[in-house]
C-alpha positions as CSV (number, residue, x, y, z in Angstrom):
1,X,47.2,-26.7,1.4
2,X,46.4,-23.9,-1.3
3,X,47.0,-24.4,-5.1
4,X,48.7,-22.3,-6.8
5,X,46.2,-21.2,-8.9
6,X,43.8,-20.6,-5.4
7,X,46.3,-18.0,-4.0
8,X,46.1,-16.3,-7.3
9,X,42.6,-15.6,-7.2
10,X,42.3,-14.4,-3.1
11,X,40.8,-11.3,-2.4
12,X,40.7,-9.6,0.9
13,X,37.3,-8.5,1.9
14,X,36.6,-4.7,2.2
15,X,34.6,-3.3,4.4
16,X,31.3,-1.3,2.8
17,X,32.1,2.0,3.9
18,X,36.1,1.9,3.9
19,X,35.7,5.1,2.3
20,X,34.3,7.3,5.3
21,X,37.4,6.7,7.5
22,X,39.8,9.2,5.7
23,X,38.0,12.8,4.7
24,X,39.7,12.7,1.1
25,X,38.0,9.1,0.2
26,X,34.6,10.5,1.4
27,X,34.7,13.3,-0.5
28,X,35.6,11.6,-3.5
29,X,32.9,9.1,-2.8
30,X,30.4,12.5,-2.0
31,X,30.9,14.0,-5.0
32,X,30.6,10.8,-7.6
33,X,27.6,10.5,-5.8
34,X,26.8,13.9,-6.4
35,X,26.8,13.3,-10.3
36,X,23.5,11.4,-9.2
37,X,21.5,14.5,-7.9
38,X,23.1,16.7,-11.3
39,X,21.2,14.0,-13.4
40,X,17.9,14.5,-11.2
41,X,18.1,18.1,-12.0
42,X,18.5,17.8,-15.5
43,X,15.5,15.0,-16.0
44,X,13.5,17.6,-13.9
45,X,14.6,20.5,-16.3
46,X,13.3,18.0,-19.5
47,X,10.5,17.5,-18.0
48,X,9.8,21.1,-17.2
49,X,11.0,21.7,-21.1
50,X,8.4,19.2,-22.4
51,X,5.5,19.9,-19.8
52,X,6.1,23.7,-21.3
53,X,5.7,22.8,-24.5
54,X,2.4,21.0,-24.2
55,X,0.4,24.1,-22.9
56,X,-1.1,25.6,-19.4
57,X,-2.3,22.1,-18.0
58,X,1.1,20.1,-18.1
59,X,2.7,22.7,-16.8
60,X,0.4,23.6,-14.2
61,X,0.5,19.8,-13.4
62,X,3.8,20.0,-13.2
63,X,4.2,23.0,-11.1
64,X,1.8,20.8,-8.6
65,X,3.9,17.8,-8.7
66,X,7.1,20.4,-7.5
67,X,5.4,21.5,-4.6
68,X,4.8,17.9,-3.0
69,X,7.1,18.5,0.3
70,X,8.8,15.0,-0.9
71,X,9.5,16.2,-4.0
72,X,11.0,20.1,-2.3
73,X,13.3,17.7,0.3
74,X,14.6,16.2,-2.6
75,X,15.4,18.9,-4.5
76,X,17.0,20.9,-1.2
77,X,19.3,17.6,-1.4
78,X,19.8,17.2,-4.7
79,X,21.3,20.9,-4.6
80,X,22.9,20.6,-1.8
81,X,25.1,18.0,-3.8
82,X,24.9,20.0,-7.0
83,X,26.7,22.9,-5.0
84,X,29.3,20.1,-3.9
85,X,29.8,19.0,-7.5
86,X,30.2,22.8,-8.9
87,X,33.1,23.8,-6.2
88,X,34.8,20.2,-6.1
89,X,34.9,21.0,-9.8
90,X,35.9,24.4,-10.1
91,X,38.2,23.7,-7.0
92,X,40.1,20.9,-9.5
93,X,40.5,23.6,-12.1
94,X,43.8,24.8,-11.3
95,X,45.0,21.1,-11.4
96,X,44.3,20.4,-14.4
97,X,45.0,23.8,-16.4
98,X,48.3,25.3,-16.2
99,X,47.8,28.8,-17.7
100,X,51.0,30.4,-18.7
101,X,51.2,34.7,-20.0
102,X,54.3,36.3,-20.3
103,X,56.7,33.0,-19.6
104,X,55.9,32.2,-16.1
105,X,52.6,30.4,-14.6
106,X,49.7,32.0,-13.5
107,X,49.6,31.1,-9.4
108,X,46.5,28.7,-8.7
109,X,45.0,31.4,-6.7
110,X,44.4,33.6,-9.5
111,X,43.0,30.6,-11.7
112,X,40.2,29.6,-8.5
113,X,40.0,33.5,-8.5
114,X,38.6,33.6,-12.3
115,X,36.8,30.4,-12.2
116,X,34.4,31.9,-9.1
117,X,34.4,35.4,-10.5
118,X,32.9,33.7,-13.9
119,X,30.8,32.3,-11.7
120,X,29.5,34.9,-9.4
121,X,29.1,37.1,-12.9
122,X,27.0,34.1,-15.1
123,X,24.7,33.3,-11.8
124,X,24.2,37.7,-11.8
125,X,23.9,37.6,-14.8
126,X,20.8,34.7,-14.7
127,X,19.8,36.2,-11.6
128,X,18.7,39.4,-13.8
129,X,17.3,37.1,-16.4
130,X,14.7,35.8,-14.6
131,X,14.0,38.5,-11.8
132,X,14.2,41.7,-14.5
């Protein structure tokens, strides 16, 4: 027989990947895991930052290090994942910010519309930056 205080503490078992049988669980689960990959390109952009700053040899030696074929797989994933983050993000936006002008709401359309128009315009805009 249980105790009471045994059927309080049950837990049903869960299967490891309960998440990849309905598409909206795994990409929920894609896209916290994506935050993973955004960190990796940030430590790379400190390091990059800091080799920089200690003269032609770090950064050459870093420059090296990038060009390992590991080190270009993992970067074609970790973008791969950064691009998942960016849209799942941007395409949140209109959920979480009601814009109102003139007494009525702005459709969600046009809010996705601004969000990847900003975008298209700062990535030009970078784009022109570094290529001149």
């Amino acid at each position: 027989m249980i105790s009471h205080l045994s059927a309080r503490y049950y837990r049903q078992r869960v299967p490891l990947l309960w998440w990849v049988r309905r598409r909206s669980y795994a990409m929920f689960m894609l896209r916290e895991l994506s935050s993973l990959f955004v960190a990796v390109f940030v430590v790379e952009l400190l390091l990059l930052v800091r080799d920089v700053a200690h003269g032609p040899n770090a950064y050459q030696s870093f420059l090296d290090t990038m060009a390992n074929p590991a080190v270009i797989v993992i970067n074609v994933v970790a973008f791969a994942f950064v691009l998942l983050h960016a849209v799942t993000f941007a395409n949140l936006t209109p959920r979480a910010m009601v814009v109102r002008m003139r007494g009525r709401t702005v459709p969600p359309r046009a809010i996705l519309a601004g969000v990847y128009l900003g975008w298209v315009l700062v990535t030009a805009f970078l784009a022109w930056l570094v290529v001149g």
